[in-house]
N, C-alpha and C positions, 0 to 999 in steps of 0.2 A: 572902643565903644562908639564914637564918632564914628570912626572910619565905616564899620556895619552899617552905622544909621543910614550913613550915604552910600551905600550901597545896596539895602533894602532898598530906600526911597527911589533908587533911580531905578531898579529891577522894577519897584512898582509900575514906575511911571512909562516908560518902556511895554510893560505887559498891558496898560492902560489905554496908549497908543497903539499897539497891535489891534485891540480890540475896537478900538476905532476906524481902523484902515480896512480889518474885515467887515465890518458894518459899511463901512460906505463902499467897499466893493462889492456886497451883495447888492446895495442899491444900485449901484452902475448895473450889474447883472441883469435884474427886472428890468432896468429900463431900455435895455439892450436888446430882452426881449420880447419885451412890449412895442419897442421901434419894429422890428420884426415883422412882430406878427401883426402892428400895421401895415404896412407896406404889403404883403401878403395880400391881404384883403382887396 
C-alpha cells in the first residue's frame, strides 16, 4: 500500500512537472516569436 502511494505520488509529480516545462516552453515560443517578428520590422 505504501509502496503505490509512492508511486502514485511521484507519477503525479512527474506528470506536474511535464506540464510545467510545456507551459514554459510555449512561453519561450511566443517569445521567440515575438523577437522575430521584431527584428522583421
Amino acid at each position: 500500500m505504501v509502496i503505490s502511494w509512492k508511486v502514485i505520488k511521484s507519477t503525479r509529480e512527474s506528470f506536474l512537472a511535464e506540464e510545467v516545462r510545456e507551459e514554459h516552453r510555449q512561453k519561450d515560443n511566443i517569445m521567440y516569436i515575438l523577437k522575430i517578428a521584431y527584428n522583421v520590422q
